[in-house]
N, C-alpha and C positions, 0 to 999 in steps of 0.2 A: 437245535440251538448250538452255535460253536462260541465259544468265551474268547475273544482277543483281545491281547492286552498291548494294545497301540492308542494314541491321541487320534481324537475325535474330533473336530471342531465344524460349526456351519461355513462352508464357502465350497470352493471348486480345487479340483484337481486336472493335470495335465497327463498325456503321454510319455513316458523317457522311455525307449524300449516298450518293453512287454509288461510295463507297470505303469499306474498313476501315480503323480507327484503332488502330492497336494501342495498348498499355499501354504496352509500352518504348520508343515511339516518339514520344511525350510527350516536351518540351523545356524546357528555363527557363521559369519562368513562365507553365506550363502545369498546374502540380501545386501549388493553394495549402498546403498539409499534409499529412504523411503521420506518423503513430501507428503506434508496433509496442507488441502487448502479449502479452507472454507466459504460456500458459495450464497447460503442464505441462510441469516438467525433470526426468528420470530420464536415468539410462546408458542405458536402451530406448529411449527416446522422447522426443522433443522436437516441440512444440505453440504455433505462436504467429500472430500473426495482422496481417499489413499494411495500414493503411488507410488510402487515398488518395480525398483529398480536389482533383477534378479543375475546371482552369475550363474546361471541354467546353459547349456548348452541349447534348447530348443524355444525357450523364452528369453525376453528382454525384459518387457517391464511388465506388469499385474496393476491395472486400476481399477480400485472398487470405489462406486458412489454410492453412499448410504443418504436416505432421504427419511427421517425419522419423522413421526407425527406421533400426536397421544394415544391411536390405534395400532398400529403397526411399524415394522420398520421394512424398507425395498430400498435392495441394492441390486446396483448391476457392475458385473464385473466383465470389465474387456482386457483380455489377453494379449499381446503383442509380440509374434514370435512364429516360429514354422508349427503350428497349433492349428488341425483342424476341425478338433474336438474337444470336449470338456468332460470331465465328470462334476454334476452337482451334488453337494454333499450335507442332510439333515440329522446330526445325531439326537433320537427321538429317548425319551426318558422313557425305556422299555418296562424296568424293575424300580421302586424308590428302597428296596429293602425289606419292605411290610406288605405293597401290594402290586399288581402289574397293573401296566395302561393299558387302554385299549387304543391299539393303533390299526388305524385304517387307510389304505393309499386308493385313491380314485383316480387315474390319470396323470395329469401334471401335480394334483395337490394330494399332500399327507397331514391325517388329522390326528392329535395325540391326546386324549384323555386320560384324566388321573382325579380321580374325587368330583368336587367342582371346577378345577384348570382345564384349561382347554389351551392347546397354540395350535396352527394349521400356516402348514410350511406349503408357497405353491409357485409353482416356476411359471412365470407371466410371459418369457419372452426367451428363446425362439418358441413358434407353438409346437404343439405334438409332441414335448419332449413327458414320456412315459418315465413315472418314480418307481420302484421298485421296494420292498421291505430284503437286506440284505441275509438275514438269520443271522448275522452274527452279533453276541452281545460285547458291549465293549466294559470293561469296571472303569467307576468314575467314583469323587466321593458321596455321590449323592445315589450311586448303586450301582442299576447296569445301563446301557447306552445299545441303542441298536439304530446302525447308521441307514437311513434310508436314501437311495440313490436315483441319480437319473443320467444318462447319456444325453450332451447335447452337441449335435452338427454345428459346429459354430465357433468362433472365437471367443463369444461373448453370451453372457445370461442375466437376464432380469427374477429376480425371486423375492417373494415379499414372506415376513413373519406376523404373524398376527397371535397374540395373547388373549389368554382369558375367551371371552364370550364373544365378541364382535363379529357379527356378521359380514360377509364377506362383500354382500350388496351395500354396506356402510365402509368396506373398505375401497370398494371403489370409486366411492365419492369424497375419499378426502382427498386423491391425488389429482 
């Protein structure tokens, strides 16, 4: 286990050189605009859409769509820019302080236990994009973070989050 003390957040990262860039790792005056527009409000569902307007040298803008329901939440983020790859990025509650999760990566999806919480992070779209457990723990204040990854070909990824207990055959009926 290696300890790194950098921000962690769920979304995607790009290429600059021989590093990734993540989105949330963007600073003052690094984000000339961002637009939210909202596309559908029910008690089911809620549908809207972030769009960041980046001064990257290899990106222009970043849109993410989040489609929120009482089970899960799926966004898909499209890239716009000389990008022909992404990093996805889940930072999984490794440690809470008192005890560890038990985390398990199967493929596209990674499943996070802790007591009776459950969330399972799973990349829907491009297929065959393989997650990996990174070893590195990140300090948060809620303890340690260990960010699980995945490489995808593509401009673009669909990934949903699901809490608690719900099965995944119930998340795919509520979209």
């Amino acid at each position: 286990m290696t300890i790194a003390f950098q921000s962690s957040a769920v979304g995607i990262a790009w290429r600059e050189g021989d590093r990734w860039q993540p989105l949330a790792g963007l600073g003052q005056g690094q984000i000339a605009h961002v637009a939210v527009t909202a596309h559908e409000q029910t008690p089911q569902r809620i549908v809207f859409t972030v769009r960041y307007e980046v001064n990257r040298t290899t990106v222009r803008t970043v849109s993410e769509t989040y489609e929120l329901t009482p089970t899960c939440v799926r966004v898909t983020v499209s890239v716009d820019g000389s990008v022909d790859r992404l990093l996805v990025r889940f930072p999984a509650l490794a440690f809470d302080g008192q005890q560890a999760s038990r985390i398990t990566v199967d493929g596209d999806t990674a499943t996070v236990q802790l007591g009776e919480s459950r969330q399972t992070f799973r990349v829907e779209a491009p297929k065959g994009v393989r997650l990996y457990r990174t070893g590195r723990w990140v300090r948060c204040r809620n303890g340690y973070l260990e960010p699980i990854e995945g490489e995808v070909t593509d401009n673009q990824v669909t990934y949903t989050l699901v809490p608690s207990a719900t099965p995944l055959s119930d998340l795919r009926q509520s979209f």
